[in-house]
C-alpha positions in Angstrom: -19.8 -107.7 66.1 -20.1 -104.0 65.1 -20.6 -101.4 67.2 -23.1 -98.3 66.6 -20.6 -96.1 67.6 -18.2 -97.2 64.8 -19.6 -97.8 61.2 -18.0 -100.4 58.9 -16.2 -98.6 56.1 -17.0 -98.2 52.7 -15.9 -101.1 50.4 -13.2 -99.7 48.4 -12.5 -100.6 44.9 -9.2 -102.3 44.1 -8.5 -100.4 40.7 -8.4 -97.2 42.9 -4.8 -95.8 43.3 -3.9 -96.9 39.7 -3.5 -94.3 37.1 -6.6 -93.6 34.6 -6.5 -93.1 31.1 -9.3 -91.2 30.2 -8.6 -88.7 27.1 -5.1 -90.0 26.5 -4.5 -90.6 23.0 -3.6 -94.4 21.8 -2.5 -94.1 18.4 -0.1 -97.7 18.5 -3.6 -99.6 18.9 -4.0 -98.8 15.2 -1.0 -101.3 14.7 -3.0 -104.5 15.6 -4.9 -104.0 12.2 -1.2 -105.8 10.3 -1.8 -109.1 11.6 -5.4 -108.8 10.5 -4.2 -107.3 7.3 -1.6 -110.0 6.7 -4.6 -112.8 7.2 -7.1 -110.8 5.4 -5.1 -110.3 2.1 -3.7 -113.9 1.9 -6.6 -115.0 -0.6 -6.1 -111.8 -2.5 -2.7 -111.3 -2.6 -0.8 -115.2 -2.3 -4.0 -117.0 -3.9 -1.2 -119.2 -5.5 1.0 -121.9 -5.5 3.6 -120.8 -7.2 6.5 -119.6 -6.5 7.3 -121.9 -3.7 9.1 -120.6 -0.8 11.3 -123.3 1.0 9.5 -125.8 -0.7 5.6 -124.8 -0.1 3.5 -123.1 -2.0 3.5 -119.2 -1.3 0.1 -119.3 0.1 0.9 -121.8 3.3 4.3 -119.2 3.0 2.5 -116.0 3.5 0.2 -117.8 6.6 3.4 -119.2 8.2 4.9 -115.2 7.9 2.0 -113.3 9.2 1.8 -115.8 12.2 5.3 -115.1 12.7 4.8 -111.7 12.6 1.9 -111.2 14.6 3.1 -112.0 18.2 5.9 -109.3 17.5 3.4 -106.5 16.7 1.2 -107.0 19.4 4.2 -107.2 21.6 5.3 -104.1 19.9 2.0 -102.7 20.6 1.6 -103.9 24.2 5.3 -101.8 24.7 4.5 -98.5 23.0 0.8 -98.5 24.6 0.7 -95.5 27.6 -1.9 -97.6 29.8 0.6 -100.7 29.1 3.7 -98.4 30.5 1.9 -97.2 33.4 0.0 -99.9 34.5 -3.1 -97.8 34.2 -6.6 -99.0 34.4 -8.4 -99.4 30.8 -11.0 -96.9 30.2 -14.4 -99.8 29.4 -17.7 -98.2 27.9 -19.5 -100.0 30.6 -17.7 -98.2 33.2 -19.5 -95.0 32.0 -22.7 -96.8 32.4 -21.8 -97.6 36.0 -21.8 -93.7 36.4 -24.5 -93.2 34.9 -26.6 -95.2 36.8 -24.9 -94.2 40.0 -25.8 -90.9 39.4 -29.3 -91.5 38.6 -29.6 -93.3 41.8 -30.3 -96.3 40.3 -29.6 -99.4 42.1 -28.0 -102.8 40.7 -29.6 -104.2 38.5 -32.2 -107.3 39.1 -31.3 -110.9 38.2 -32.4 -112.1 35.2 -34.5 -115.3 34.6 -37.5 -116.2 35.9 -38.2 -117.5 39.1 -40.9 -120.6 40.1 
């Protein structure tokens, strides 16, 4: 039961305390274009079945590398990442639109659908 005298207080947000990274530069993302890369250029680069590597044609060769490879560079990329370091909460576009609607007093938005 709540009591006139003492209002309930605001719900709080649980992202709030954690660092933000709004504005902070992010240049190691750019590595997680390799592993797409490395899948992208298999037709145009290992289109072939010779020479064999270990006994498979270089084609199966090149997939079986750049699925080796890829867990390391996004593990590379998790590590050199500044939100990743300090455990900082992700800047999302629809964040902004939050804002943006709370500051144009708009409410939450209505359920979609219709109703019988």
């Amino acid at each position: 039961m709540s009591r006139p005298d003492h209002p309930a207080p605001p719900p709080t947000d649980p992202l709030d305390g954690l660092p933000s990274l709004r504005g902070v530069a992010r240049p190691s993302l750019w590595l997680l274009l390799v592993p797409a890369v490395l899948y992208g250029a298999a037709p145009l680069v290992a289109n072939r079945v010779e020479p064999r590597v270990l006994g498979v044609p270089f084609l199966l060769a090149w997939v079986i590398a750049a699925t080796l490879v890829s867990p390391f560079v996004i593990w590379l990329v998790a590590r050199l990442d500044p939100a990743y370091r300090l455990n900082a909460v992700e800047p999302l576009p629809a964040d902004d639109l939050e804002d943006l609607a709370d500051l144009a007093g708009a409410g939450p938005e209505e359920p979609r659908g219709g109703g019988r």
